[in-house]
C-alpha positions in Angstrom: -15.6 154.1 159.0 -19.1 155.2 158.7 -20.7 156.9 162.0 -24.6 155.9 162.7 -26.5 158.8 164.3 -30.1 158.5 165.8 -31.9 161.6 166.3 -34.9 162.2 168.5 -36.9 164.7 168.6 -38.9 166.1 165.4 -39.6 169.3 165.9 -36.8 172.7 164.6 -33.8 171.2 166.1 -34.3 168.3 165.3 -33.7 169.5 161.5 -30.8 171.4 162.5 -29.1 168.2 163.9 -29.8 166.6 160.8 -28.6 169.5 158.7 -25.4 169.8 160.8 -24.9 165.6 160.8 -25.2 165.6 157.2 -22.5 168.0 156.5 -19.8 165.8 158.2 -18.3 163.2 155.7 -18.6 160.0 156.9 -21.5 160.6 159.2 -25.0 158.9 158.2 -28.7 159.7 159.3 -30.1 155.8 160.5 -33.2 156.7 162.0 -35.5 159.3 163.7 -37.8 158.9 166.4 -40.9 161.5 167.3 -44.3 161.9 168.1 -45.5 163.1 164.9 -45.9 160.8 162.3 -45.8 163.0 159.5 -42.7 165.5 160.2 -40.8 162.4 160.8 -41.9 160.8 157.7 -41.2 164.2 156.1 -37.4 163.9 157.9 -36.9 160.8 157.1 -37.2 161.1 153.6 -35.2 164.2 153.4 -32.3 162.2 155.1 -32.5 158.9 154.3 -33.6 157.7 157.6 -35.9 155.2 159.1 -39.1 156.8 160.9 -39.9 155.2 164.3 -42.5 156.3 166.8 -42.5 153.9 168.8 -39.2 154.9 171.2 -38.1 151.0 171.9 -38.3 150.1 168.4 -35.9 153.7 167.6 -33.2 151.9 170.5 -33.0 148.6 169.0 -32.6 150.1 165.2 -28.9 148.9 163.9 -26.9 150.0 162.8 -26.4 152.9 165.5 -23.8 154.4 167.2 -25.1 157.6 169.3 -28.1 159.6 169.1 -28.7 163.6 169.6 -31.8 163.9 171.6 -33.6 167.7 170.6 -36.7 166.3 172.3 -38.6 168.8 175.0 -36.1 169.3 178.4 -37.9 167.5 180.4 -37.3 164.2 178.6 -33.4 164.6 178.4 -32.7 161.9 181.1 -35.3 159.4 180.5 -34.2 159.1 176.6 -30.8 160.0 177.2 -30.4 157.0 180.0 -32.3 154.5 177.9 -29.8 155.4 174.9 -26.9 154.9 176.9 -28.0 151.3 178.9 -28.0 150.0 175.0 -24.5 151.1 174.6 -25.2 154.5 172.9 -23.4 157.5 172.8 -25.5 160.5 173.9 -25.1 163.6 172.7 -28.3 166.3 174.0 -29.8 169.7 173.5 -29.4 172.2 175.9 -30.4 171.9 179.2 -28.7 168.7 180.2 -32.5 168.5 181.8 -34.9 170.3 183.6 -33.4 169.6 187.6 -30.4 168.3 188.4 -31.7 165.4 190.0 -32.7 164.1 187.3 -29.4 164.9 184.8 -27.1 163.4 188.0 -29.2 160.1 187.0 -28.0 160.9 183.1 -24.9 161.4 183.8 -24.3 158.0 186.9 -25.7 156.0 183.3 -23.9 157.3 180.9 -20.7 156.5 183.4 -22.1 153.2 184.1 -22.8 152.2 180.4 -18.8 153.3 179.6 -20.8 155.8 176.6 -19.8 159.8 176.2 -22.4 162.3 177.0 -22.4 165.8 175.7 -24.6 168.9 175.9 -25.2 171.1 172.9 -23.8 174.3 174.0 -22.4 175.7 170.8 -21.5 178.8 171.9 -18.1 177.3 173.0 -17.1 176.5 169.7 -17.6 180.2 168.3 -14.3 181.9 167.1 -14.7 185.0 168.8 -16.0 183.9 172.1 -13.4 181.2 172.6 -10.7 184.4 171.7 -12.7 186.1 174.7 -12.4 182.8 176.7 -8.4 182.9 175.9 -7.8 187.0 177.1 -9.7 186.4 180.4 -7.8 183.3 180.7 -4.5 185.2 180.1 -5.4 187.8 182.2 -5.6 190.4 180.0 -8.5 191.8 181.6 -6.6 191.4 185.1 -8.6 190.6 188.3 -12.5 190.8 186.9 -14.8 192.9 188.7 -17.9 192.9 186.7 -19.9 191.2 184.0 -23.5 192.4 183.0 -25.2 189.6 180.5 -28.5 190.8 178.6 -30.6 188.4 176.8 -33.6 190.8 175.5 -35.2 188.4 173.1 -38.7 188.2 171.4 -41.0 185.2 171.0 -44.8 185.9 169.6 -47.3 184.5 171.4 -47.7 181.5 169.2 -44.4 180.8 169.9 -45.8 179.4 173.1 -49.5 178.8 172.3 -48.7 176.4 169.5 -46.5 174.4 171.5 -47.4 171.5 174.4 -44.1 171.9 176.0 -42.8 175.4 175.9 -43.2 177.1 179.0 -44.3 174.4 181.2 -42.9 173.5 184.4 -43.2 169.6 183.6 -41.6 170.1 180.2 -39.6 173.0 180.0 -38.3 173.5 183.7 -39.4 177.2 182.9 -39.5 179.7 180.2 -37.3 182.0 179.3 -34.1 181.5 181.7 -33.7 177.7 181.5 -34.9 178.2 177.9 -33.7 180.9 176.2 -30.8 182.5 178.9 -29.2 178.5 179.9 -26.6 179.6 176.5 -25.8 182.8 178.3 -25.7 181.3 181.9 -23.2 178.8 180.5 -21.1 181.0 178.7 -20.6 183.3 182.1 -19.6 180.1 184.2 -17.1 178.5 180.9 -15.3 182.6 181.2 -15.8 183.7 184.6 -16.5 180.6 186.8 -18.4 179.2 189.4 -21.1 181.4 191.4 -22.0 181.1 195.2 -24.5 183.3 195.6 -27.8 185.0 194.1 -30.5 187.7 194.1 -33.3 187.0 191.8 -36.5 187.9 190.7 -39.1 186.7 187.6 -42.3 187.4 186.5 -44.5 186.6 183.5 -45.4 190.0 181.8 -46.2 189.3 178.1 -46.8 185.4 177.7 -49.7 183.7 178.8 -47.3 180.6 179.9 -46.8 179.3 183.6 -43.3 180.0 183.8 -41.7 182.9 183.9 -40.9 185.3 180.5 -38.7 187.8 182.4 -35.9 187.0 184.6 -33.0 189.0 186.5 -30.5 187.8 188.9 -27.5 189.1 190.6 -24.1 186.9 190.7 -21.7 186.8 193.1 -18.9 184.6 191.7 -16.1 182.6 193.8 -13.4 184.9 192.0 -15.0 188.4 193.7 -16.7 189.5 190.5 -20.2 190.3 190.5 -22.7 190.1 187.5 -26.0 191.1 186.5 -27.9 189.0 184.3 -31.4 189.7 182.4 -33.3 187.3 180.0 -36.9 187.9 178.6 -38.7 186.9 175.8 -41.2 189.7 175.9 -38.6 192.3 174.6 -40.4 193.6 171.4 -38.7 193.0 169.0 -35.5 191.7 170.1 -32.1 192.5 170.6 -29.0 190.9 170.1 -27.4 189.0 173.1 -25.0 191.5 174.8 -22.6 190.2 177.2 -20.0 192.6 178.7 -17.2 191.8 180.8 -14.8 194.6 183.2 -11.9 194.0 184.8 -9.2 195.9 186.3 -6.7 195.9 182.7 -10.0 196.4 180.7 -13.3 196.2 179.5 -14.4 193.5 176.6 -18.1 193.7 175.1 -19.3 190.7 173.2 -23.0 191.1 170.7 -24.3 188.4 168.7 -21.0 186.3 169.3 -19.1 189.1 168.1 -16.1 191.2 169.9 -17.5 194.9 169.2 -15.0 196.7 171.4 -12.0 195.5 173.1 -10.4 198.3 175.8 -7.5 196.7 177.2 -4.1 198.0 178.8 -2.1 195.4 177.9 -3.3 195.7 174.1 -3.7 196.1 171.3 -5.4 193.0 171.4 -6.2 191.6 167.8 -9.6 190.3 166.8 -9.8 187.8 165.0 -11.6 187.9 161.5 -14.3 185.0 161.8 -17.6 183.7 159.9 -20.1 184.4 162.6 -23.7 183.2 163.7 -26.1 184.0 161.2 -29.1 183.3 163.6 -31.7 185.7 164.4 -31.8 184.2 167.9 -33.2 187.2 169.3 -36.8 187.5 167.3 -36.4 184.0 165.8 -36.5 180.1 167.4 -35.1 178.6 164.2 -31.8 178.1 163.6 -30.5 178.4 160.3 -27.0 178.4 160.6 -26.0 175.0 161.6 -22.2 175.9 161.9 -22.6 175.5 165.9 -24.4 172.5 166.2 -21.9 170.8 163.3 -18.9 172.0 165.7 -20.3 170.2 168.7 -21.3 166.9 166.7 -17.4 166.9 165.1 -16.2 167.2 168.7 -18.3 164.9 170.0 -17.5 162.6 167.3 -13.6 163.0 168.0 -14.1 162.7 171.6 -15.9 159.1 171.2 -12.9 157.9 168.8 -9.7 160.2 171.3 -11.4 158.6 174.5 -11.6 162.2 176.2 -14.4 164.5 177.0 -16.1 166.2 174.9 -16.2 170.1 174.6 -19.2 169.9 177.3 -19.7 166.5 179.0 -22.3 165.8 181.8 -21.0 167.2 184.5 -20.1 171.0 182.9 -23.8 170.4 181.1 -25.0 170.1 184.5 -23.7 173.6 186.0 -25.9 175.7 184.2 -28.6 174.0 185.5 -27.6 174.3 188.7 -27.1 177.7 188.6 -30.5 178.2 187.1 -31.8 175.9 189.8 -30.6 178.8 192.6 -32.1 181.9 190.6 -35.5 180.0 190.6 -35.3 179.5 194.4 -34.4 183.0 195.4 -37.0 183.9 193.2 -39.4 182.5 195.1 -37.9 183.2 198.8 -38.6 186.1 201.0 -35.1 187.7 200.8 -35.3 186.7 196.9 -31.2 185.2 197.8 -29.8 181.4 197.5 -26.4 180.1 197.9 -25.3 178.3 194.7 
């Protein structure tokens, strides 16, 4: 049976989606909805796809099964929700959306409507962070006491300057955390759990954007642990994400998606040998290697025909966000703290 995929957006992802959809037998391109005329045109061609700009028109093309929204964050829900009241699956780019207001309303249609709803978080599906995932969830690290996550990325000025949405409040929900650091924010709830408390502080240093380019908060997580967390995207010239996690039977440190050292009691823990992430996430916003983003669609796919959730649904999409939510307000409160 052939599968039907919609795609809006236009812009890098977009062509990633389409890249990653392509690569799945059984899996066709139907149509594409964006703003701009010409990159659609341009898409469609490549994929065999109908263009639409008008967004109605894109809803009621047939046949269609689900679409992949990789339209700015701050659209998520209204597209997502209009998708899923014509019986469409839903599968969207990270962040669910930009409050979780508005990606509770996303995720009360999608229920509504009986469709799935996923969130693009690809880093789940990568061979040697699901192996981390699997030791803390063994215990080989025993009681964790400490994570520090470092996202010191780079984005040029016309990164931002040549884009309407990117570091907007109304668009993006903010720069470089909700942006850039929602991957790593997810990836320390999906290993270490839920957080109850924050310190926080931003600032803009580089960008001219009104969000904020630098961000740092302290976690306190439900287990005990505690966590520092940086994101930026004024780090000249960028540096792989580092993400390092202690606990009292050892120390794992994860870079670029890979396991570069693994100090455990309990060990010798194998590592397993794995094709990795060939994106140059840190200095570059296009994404290349598809491998993720094919991962997620083939579970999401599965999960639509098995009936079960996908490998993030709405409601762990939405955790992130939440998260992010808190650092923002104890950013911007006296104390610089927020429960979670």
């Amino acid at each position: 049976m052939t599968i039907h995929i919609g795609l809006i957006g236009g812009g890098n992802i977009t062509e990633t989606h389409a890249r990653a959809a392509r690569a799945i037998p059984g899996v066709e391109i139907s149509a594409i909805h964006g703003t701009n005329g010409e990159k659609i045109a341009r898409l469609c061609r490549e994929h065999g796809a109908t263009p639409y700009q008008d967004f109605d028109a894109f809803l009621q093309h047939r046949p269609m099964d689900l679409v992949i929204i990789g339209s700015p964050s701050g659209l998520h829900a209204t597209q997502g929700i209009a998708a899923a009241r014509r019986g469409l699956h839903v599968l969207t780019e990270k962040p669910i959306e930009i409050s979780t207001a508005r990606a509770d309303a996303l995720i009360e249609a999608a229920k509504q409507s009986r469709v799935q709803l996923g969130v693009i978080f690809q880093d789940r599906t990568k061979p040697h962070i699901r192996q981390l995932k699997n030791w803390v969830d063994q215990g080989l690290l025993g009681t964790l006491l400490f994570v520090e996550a470092r996202v010191k990325w780079y984005r040029p000025p016309e990164y931002y300057a040549s884009s309407r949405w990117r570091g907007t409040l109304a668009l993006d929900g903010g720069g470089a955390l909700i942006n850039q650091g929602v991957h790593t924010v997810d990836l320390l709830l999906w290993l270490l759990g839920d957080v109850i408390r924050v310190q926080a502080r931003t600032a803009t240093q580089l960008h001219k954007i009104e969000a904020e380019d630098t961000a740092v908060a302290i976690l306190e997580f439900a287990s005990g642990a505690l966590g520092i967390l940086h994101a930026t995207t004024a780090a000249y010239p960028g540096y792989p994400r580092r993400v390092e996690i202690s606990g009292t039977e050892g120390t794992a440190i994860l870079e670029h998606d890979r396991i570069i050292a693994a100090n455990l009691r309990n060990g010798p823990a194998a590592i397993e040998t794995a094709t990795l992430d060939e994106n140059q996430s840190a200095s570059s916003a296009i994404v290349s290697d598809f491998r993720g983003h094919q991962a997620i669609l083939e579970d999401f796919l599965q999960a639509i025909q098995q009936n079960r959730a996908p490998a993030c649904d709405g409601f762990e999409g939405r955790r992130s966000l939440a998260l992010i939510e808190s650092i923002y307000r104890a950013a911007k409160t006296p104390d610089r703290v927020a429960a979670v």
